[in-house]
C-alpha positions as CSV (number, residue, x, y, z in Angstrom):
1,X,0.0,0.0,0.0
2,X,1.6,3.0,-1.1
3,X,1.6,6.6,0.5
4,X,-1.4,7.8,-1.0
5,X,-3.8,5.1,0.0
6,X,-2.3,4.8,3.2
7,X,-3.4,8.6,3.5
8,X,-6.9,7.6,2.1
9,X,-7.1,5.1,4.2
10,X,-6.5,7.7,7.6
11,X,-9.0,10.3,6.5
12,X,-12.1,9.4,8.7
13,X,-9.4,9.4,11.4
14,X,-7.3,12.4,10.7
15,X,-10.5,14.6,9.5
16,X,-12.0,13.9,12.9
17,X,-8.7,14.8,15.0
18,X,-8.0,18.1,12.9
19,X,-11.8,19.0,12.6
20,X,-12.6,18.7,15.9
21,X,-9.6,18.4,18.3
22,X,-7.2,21.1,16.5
23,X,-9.6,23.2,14.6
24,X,-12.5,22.7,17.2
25,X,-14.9,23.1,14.8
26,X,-18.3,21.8,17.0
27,X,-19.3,17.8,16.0
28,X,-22.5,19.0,13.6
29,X,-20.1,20.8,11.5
30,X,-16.5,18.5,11.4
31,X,-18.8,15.6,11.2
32,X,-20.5,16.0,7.8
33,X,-17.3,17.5,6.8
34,X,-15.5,14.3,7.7
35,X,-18.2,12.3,6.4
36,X,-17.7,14.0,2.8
37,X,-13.9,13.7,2.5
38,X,-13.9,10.1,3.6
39,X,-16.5,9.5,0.9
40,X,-15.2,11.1,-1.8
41,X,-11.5,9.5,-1.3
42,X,-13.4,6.3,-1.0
43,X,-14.5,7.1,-4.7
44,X,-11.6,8.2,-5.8
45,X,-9.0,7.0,-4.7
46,X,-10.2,3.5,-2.9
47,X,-11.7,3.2,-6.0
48,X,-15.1,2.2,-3.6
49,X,-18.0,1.8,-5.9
50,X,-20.4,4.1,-5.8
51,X,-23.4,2.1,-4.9
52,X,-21.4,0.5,-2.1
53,X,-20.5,3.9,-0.4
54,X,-24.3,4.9,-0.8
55,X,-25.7,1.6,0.9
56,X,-22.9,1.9,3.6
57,X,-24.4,5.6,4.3
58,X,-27.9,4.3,4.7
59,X,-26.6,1.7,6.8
60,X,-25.2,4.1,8.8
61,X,-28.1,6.4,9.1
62,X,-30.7,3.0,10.0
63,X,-27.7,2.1,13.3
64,X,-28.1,6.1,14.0
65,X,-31.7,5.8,15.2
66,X,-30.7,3.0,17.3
67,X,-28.2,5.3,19.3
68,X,-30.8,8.3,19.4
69,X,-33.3,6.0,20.6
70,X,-31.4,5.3,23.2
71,X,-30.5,9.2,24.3
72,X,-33.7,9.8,24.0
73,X,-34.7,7.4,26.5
74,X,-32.2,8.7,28.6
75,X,-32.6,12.2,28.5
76,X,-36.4,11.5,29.1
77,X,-35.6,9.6,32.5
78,X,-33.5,12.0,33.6
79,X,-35.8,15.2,32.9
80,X,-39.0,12.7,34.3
81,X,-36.8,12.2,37.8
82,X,-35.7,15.8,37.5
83,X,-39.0,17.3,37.5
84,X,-40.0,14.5,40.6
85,X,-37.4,15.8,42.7
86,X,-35.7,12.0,42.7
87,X,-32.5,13.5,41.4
88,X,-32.4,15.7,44.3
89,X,-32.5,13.1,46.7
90,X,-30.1,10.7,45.1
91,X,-28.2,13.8,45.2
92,X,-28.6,14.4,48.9
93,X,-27.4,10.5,49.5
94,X,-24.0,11.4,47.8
95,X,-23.4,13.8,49.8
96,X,-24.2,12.1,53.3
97,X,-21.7,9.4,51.8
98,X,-18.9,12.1,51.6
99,X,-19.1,15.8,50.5
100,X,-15.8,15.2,48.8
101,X,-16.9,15.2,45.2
102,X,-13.3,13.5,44.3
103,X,-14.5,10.8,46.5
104,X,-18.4,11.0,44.7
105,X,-16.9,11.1,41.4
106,X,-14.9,7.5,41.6
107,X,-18.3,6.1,43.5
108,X,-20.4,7.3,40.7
109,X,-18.7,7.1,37.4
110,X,-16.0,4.2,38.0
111,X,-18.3,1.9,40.8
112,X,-22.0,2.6,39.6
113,X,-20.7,3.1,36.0
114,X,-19.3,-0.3,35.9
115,X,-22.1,-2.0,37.2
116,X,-24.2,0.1,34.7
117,X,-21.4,-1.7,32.0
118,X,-22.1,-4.5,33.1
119,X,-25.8,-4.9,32.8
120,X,-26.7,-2.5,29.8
121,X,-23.2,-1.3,27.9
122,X,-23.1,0.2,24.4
123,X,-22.8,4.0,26.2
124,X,-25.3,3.3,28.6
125,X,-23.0,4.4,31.6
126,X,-22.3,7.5,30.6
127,X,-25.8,7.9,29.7
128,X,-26.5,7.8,33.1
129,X,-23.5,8.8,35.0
130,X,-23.2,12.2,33.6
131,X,-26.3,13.6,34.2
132,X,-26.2,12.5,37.1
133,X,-22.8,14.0,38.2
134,X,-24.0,17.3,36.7
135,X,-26.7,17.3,39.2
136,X,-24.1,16.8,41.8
137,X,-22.3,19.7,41.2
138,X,-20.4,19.1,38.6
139,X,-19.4,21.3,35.9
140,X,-20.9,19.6,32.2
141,X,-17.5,19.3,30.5
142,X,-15.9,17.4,34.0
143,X,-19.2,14.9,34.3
144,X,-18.7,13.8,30.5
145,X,-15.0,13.7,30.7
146,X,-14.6,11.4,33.6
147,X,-17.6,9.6,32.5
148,X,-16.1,8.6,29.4
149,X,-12.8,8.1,31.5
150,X,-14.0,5.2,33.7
151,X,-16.3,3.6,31.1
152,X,-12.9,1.3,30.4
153,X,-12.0,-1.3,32.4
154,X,-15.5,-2.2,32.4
155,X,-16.0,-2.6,29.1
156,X,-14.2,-5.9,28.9
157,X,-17.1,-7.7,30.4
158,X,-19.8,-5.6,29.4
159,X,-23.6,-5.7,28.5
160,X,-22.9,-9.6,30.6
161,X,-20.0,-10.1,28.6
162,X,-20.7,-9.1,24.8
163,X,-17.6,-7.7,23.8
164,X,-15.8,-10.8,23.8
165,X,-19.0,-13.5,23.8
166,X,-20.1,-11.7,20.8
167,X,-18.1,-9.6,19.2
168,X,-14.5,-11.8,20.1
169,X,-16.3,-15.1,19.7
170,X,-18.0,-14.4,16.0
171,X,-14.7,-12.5,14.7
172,X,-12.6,-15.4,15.4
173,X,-14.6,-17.7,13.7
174,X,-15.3,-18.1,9.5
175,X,-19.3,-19.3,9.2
176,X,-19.8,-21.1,12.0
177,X,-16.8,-23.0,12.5
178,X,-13.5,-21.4,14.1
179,X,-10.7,-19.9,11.5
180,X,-8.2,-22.5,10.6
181,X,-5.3,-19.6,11.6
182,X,-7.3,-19.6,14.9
183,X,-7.5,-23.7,15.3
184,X,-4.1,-23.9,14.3
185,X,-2.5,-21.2,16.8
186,X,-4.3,-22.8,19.8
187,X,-5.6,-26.7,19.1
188,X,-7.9,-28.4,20.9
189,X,-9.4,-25.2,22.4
190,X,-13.1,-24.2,21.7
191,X,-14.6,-21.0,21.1
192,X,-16.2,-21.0,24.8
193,X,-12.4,-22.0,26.0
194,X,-10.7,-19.1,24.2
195,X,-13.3,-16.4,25.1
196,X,-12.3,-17.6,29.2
197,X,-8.8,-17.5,28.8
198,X,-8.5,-14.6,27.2
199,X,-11.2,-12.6,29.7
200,X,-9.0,-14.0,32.7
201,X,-5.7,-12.7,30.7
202,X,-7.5,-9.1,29.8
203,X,-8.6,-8.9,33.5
204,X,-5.3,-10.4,35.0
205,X,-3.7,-6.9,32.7
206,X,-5.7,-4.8,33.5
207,X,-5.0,-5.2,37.5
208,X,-2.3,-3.1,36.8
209,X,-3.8,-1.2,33.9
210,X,-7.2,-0.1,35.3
211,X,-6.4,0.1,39.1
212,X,-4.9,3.7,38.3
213,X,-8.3,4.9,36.3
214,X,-10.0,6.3,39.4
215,X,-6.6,8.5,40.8
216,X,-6.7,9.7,36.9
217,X,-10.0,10.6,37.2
218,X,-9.6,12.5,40.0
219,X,-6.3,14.0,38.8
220,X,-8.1,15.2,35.5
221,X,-11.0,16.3,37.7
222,X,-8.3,18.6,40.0
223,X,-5.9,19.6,37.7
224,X,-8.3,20.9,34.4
225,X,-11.9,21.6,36.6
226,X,-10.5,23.0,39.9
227,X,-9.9,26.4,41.3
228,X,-6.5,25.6,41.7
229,X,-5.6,23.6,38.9
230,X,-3.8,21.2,40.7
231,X,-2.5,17.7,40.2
232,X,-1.6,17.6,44.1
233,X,-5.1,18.0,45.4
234,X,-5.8,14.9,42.6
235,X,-2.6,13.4,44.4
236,X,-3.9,13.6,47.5
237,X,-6.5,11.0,46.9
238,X,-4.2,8.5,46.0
239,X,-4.3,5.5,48.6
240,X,-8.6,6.1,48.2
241,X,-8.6,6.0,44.4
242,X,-6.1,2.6,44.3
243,X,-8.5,1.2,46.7
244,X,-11.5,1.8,44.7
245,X,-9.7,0.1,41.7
246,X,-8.8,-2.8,43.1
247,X,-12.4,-2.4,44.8
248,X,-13.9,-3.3,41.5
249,X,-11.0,-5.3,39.6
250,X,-10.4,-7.7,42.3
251,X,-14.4,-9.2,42.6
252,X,-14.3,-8.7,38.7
253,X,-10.8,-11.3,38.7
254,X,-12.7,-13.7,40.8
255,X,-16.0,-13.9,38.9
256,X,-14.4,-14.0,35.8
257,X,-12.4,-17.0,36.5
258,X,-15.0,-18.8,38.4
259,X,-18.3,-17.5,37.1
260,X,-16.9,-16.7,33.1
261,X,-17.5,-13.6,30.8
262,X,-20.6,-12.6,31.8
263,X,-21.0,-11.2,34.9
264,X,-17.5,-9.9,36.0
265,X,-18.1,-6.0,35.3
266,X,-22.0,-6.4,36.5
267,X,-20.8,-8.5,40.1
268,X,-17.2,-6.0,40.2
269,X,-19.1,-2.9,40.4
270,X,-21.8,-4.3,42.5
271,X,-19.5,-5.6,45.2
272,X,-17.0,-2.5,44.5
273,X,-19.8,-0.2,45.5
274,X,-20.3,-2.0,49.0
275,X,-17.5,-1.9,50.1
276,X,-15.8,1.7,49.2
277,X,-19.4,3.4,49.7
278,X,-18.8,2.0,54.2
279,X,-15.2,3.2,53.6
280,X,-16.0,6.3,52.5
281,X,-18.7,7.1,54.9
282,X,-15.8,6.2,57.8
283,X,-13.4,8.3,55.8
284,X,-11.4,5.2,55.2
285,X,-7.9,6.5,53.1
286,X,-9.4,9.4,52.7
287,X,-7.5,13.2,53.0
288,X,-8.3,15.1,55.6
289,X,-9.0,18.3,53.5
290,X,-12.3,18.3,51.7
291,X,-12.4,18.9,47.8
292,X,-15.5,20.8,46.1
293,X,-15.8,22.9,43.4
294,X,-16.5,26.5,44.6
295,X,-19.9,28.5,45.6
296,X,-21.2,24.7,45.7
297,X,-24.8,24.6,46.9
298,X,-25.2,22.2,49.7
299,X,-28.4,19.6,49.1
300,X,-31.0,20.0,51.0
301,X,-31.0,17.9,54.6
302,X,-34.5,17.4,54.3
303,X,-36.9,15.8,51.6
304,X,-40.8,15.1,51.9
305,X,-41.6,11.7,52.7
306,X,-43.0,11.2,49.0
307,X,-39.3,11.2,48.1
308,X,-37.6,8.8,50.3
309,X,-33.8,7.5,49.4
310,X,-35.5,3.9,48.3
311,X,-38.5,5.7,46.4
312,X,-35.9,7.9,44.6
313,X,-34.1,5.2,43.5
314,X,-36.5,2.9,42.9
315,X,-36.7,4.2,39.0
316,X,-33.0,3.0,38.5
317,X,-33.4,-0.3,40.3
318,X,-36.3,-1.0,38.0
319,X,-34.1,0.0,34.9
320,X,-31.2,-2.2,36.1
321,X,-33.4,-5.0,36.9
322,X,-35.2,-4.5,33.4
323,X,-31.5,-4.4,31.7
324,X,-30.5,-7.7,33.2
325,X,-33.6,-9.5,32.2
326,X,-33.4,-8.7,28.8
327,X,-30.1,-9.5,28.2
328,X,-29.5,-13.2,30.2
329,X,-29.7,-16.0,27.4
330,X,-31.3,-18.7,29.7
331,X,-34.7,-15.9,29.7
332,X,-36.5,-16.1,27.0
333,X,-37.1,-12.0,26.9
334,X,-33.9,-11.3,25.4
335,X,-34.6,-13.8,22.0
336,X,-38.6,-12.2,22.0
337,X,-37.2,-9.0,21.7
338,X,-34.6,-9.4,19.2
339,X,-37.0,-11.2,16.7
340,X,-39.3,-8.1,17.0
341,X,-36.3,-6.5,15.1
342,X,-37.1,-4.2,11.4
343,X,-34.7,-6.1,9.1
344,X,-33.2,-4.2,6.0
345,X,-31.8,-6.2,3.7
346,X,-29.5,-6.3,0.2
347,X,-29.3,-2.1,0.9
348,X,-29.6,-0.8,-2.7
349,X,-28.8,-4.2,-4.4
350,X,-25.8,-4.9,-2.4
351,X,-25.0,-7.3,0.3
352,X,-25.1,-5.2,3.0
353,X,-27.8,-5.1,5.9
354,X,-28.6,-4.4,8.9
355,X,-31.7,-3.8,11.4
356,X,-33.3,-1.9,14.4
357,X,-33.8,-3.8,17.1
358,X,-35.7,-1.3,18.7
359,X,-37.7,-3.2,21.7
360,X,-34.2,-4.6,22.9
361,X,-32.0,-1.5,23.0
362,X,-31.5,0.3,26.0
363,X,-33.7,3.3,25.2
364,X,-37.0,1.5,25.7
365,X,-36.1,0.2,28.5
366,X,-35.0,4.0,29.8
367,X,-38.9,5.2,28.4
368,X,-40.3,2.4,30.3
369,X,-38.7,3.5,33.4
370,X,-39.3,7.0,32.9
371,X,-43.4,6.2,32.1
372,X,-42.8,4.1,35.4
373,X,-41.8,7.0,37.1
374,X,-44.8,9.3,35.7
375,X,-47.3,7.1,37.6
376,X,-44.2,6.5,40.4
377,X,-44.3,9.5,41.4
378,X,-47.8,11.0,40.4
379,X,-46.6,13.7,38.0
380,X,-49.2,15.9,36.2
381,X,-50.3,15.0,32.8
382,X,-49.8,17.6,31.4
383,X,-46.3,17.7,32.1
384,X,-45.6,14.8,30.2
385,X,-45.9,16.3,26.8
386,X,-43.6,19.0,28.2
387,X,-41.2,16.1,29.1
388,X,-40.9,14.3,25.6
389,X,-40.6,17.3,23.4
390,X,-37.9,18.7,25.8
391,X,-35.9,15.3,25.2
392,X,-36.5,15.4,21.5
393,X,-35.4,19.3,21.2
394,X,-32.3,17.7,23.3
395,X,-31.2,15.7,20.5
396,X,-31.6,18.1,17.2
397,X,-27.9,18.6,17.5
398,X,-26.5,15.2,18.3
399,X,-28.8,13.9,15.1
400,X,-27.1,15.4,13.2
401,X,-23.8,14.6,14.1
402,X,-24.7,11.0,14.4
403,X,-26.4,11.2,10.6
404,X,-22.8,12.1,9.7
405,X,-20.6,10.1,11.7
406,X,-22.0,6.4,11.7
407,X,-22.8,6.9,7.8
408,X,-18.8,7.5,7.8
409,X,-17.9,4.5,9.7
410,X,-19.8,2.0,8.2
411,X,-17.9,3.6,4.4
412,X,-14.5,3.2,6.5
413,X,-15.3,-0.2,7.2
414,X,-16.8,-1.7,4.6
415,X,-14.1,-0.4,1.9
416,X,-13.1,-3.9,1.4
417,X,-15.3,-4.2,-1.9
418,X,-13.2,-1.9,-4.0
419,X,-11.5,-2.3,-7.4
420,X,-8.0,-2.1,-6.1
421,X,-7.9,-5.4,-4.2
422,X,-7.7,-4.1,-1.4
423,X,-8.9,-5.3,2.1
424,X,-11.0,-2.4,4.1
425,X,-9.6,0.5,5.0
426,X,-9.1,-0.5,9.1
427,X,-7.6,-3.6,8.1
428,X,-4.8,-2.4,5.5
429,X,-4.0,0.0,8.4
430,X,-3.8,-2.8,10.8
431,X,-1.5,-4.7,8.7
432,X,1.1,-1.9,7.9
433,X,1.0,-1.8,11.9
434,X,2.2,-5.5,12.1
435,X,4.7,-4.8,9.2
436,X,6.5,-2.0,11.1
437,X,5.9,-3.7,14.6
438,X,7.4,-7.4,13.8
439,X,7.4,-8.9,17.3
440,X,7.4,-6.2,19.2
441,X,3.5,-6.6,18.1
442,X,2.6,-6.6,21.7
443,X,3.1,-3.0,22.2
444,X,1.1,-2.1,19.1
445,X,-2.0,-4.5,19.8
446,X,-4.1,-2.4,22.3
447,X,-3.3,0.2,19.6
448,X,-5.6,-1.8,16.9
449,X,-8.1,-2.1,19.2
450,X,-8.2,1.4,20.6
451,X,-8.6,2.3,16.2
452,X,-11.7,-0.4,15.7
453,X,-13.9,0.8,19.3
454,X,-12.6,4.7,17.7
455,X,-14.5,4.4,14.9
456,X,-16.7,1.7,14.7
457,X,-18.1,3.0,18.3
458,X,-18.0,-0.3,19.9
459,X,-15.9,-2.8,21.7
460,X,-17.7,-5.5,20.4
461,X,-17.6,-4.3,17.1
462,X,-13.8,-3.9,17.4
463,X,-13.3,-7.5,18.8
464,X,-15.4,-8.8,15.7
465,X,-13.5,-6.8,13.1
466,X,-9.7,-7.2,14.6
467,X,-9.5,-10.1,16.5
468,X,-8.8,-12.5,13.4
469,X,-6.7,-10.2,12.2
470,X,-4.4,-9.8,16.0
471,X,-4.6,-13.9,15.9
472,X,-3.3,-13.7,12.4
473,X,-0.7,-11.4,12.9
474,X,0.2,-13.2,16.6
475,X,0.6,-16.2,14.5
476,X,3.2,-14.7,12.0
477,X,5.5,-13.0,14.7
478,X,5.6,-15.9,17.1
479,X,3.8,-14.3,20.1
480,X,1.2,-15.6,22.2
481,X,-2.4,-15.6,20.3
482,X,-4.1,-15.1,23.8
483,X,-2.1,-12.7,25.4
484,X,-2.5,-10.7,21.9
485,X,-6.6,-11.4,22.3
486,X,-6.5,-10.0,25.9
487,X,-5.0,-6.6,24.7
488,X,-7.1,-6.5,21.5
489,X,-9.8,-6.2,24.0
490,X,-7.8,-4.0,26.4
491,X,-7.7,-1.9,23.4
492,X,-11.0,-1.4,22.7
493,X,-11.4,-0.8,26.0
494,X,-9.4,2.4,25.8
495,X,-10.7,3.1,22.5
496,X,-14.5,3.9,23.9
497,X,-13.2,6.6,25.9
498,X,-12.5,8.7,23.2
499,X,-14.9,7.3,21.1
500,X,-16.8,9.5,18.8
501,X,-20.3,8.3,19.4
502,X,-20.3,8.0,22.6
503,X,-18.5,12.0,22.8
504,X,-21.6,13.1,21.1
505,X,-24.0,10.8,22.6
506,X,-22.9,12.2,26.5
507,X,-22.1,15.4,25.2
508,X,-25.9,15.6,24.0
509,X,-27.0,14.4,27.5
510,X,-25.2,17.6,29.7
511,X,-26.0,20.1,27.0
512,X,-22.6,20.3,25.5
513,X,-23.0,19.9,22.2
514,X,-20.3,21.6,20.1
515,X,-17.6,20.8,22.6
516,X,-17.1,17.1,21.5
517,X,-13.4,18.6,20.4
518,X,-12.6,19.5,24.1
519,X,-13.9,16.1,25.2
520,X,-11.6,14.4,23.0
521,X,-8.4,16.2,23.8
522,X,-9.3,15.5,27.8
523,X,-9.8,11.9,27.2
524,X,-7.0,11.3,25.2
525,X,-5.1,11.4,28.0
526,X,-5.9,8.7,30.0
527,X,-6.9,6.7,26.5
528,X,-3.0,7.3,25.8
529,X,-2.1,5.7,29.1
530,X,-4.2,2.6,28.7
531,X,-2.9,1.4,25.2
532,X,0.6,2.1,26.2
533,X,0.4,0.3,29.0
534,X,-1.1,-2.4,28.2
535,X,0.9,-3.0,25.2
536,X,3.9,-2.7,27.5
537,X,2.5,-5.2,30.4
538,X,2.0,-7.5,27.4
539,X,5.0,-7.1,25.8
540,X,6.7,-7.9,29.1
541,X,4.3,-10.9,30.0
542,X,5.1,-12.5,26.7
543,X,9.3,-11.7,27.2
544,X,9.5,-12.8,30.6
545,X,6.9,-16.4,30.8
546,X,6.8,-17.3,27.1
């Protein structure tokens, strides 16, 4: 692949970093932008057919409503427990944990939005965990940003494990049967007995990956939101934030190599969250010097009985409750609800499809909690009309966006039919990564899978679309095919942080639509931290034991 299409083949990537991280041009303008370079080099110079690149934009623009369906739903629970007063008192419980919003920022986004992770996923966390830091106290741009942040480790073992049952298990196999590259570099192992090893590997990692998210967190929170701009007040919280990681990643470990894939983020958070929450409360690790953002408005110490602590959260319980059901195989809800799907089919004449599965996405289950919590907690009628157009005014800005960017990504990715034998456009970038790597391939993996959850805007879809490819490549270097799985998924991991539909989706949610660029350069920082290393904890393992 020469200079030119290796260019063509880092537009969608490149447009997005100059448009909206150097330029910061806001998301509805650098998206369509993007959108109409990548599909014109596609043309042109990938030598993409035409039809192809107009199917793969309608593709695009069906899997948009799925991810405004669920923002919708989102954005309608939270104004519907808003206007109750329930936010208010979940509010007032955070603070009676600790008023130390370093302290409520690792309990809400890294503990409650793992467990969130591990029953829902596909941006689901931040979906929640943003608003509902905002209504803590946080500044918009701070919720988002360490939203996104701790929605990583998680990921792994998210939505009860799809990432690697789904996306990992169908990529490595061709039809129904496992790749031969893939039955060759580890024999007589199924596809149930990869998928464990490689989820105890990927957690085993990130023990010393993702135990440092939460004191990065709260260092991003200090030294870019606070008065002082200070990495020392973020510092200060260190023995409290290593104990909330290990809170979560040690129960996660466990489950996932007792239990399997499907519960470890779901059970990790769960069990993280009972025991740092008593800590906190008893100031265990914990500075002596309180942290808050300035002129913060104390809750109030007093609620009517109407809104008690279990009545305000009752709405979430009933979501998470909802999100499990729908989503454990041995139920039969989750297989009802996916063959309600619309199907598209043969888009324009060509092979590719796709379809809404509309009942089973998050978002219904978000607008049957929120019409829950009309009758919950007795709202007016006629305050319900006010609610829905309020959430649908919400997301004029993010629909666009999201019209321009998945239409884009679905072009990037399925640029494999073109007349230049080529293979897509991810893929020839991945293999001129292995080319310049050899077998110091370890240090690039996470890198490959950061690139597929980037754009694709999924971990699962990054584990289905690279982890052939990482076996492949693991095969022709001579280094371990599972330790190279474990930080394929790693990767991805690291990749949703910065992710560009999930930037738009949580930027939507806070009202910050626009400043998707200044999400990006934020969470590029700790994204940057967890690829490199990972990819050095992997190189090492696979130096030192193999």
């Amino acid at each position: 692949m020469n200079a030119i299409y290796l260019l063509t083949a880092l537009t969608p990537i490149l447009a997005i970093l100059i448009l909206l991280v150097v330029l910061r041009l806001p998301a509805q303008r650098a998206l369509p932008l993007s959108l109409g370079l990548t599909a014109l080099t596609a043309f042109a110079i990938w030598r993409m057919p035409a039809l192809y690149i107009a199917a793969s934009a309608l593709e695009g623009l069906i899997i948009s409503i799925s991810i405004l369906w669920i923002l919708f739903g989102a954005v309608l629970l939270l104004n519907t427990l808003t206007a109750a007063g329930a936010v208010e008192r979940i509010r007032a419980m955070f603070f009676a944990i600790s008023p130390d919003q370093r302290v409520q920022a690792i309990i809400v986004a890294w503990l409650f939005g793992a467990f969130i992770e591990g029953a829902a996923g596909f941006g689901t966390p931040a979906a929640i965990t943003a608003p509902l830091m905002v209504a803590l106290g946080f500044p918009p741009l701070a919720a988002v940003v360490l939203a996104l942040t701790a929605n990583s480790s998680p990921v792994t073992f998210g939505a009860l494990g799809t990432p690697l049952l789904i996306g990992m298990g169908r990529g490595l196999q061709v039809g129904e049967q496992l790749a031969p590259v893939v039955a060759q570099a580890l024999p007589n192992a199924s596809s149930a007995e990869i998928i464990q090893r490689v989820g105890e590997y990927a957690i085993q990692m990130d023990l010393g990956v993702g135990l440092f998210i939460p004191l990065i967190q709260v260092l991003l929170l200090t030294r870019f939101f606070g008065p002082n701009r200070s990495w020392k007040e973020g510092l200060a919280m260190w023995r409290f934030a290593l104990f909330a990681g290990a809170s979560f990643l040690l129960p996660a470990f466990l489950v996932a190599h007792w239990l399997g894939p499907e519960f470890p983020s779901l059970l990790g958070g769960l069990f993280g969250m009972l025991i740092v929450i008593p800590a906190a409360q008893r100031g265990f690790l914990l500075p002596k010097t309180t942290w808050q953002f300035p002129k913060h408005v104390s809750p109030p110490t007093t609620l009517p009985s109407s809104h008690s602590l279990l009545k305000a959260w009752l709405p979430y319980l009933f979501l998470t409750l909802l999100l499990v059901l729908t989503r454990l195989p041995a139920l039969p809800f989750k297989s009802f609800l996916q063959s309600q799907a619309l199907h598209f089919n043969n888009l324009l004449g060509t092979p590719i499809s796709t379809s809404l599965e509309l009942l089973y996405l998050p978002g219904t289950m978000f607008v049957a909690t929120a019409v829950l919590s009309f009758a919950l907690f007795r709202l007016p009628a006629a305050t319900w009309g006010q609610l829905f157009g309020a959430a649908a005014r919400r997301l004029v800005g993010s629909a666009i966006a999201l019209g321009a960017a998945l239409p884009m990504v679905r072009i990037f990715i399925n640029s494999g039919v073109n007349a230049l034998g080529l293979e897509s456009m991810p893929v020839e970038l991945a293999y001129q990564a292995a080319r310049l790597m050899g077998t110091a391939w370890p240090l690039a993996a996470p890198a490959i899978g950061s690139l597929g959850s980037f754009l694709a805007g999924s971990a699962t879809f990054s584990n289905m679309m690279f982890s052939l490819f990482q076996v492949s490549v693991a095969a022709e270097v001579n280094v371990p095919a599972l330790i190279i799985l474990a930080l394929q998924a790693l990767g991805a991991n690291a990749g949703n942080m910065v992710c560009v539909l999930n930037v738009v989706a949580a930027a939507s949610l806070v009202g910050l639509s626009g400043k998707e660029g200044a999400i990006i350069r934020l969470t590029l920082i700790p994204m940057l931290y967890y690829i490199l290393w990972a990819g050095i904890l992997g190189w090492s393992v696979t130096r030192l034991l193999f």
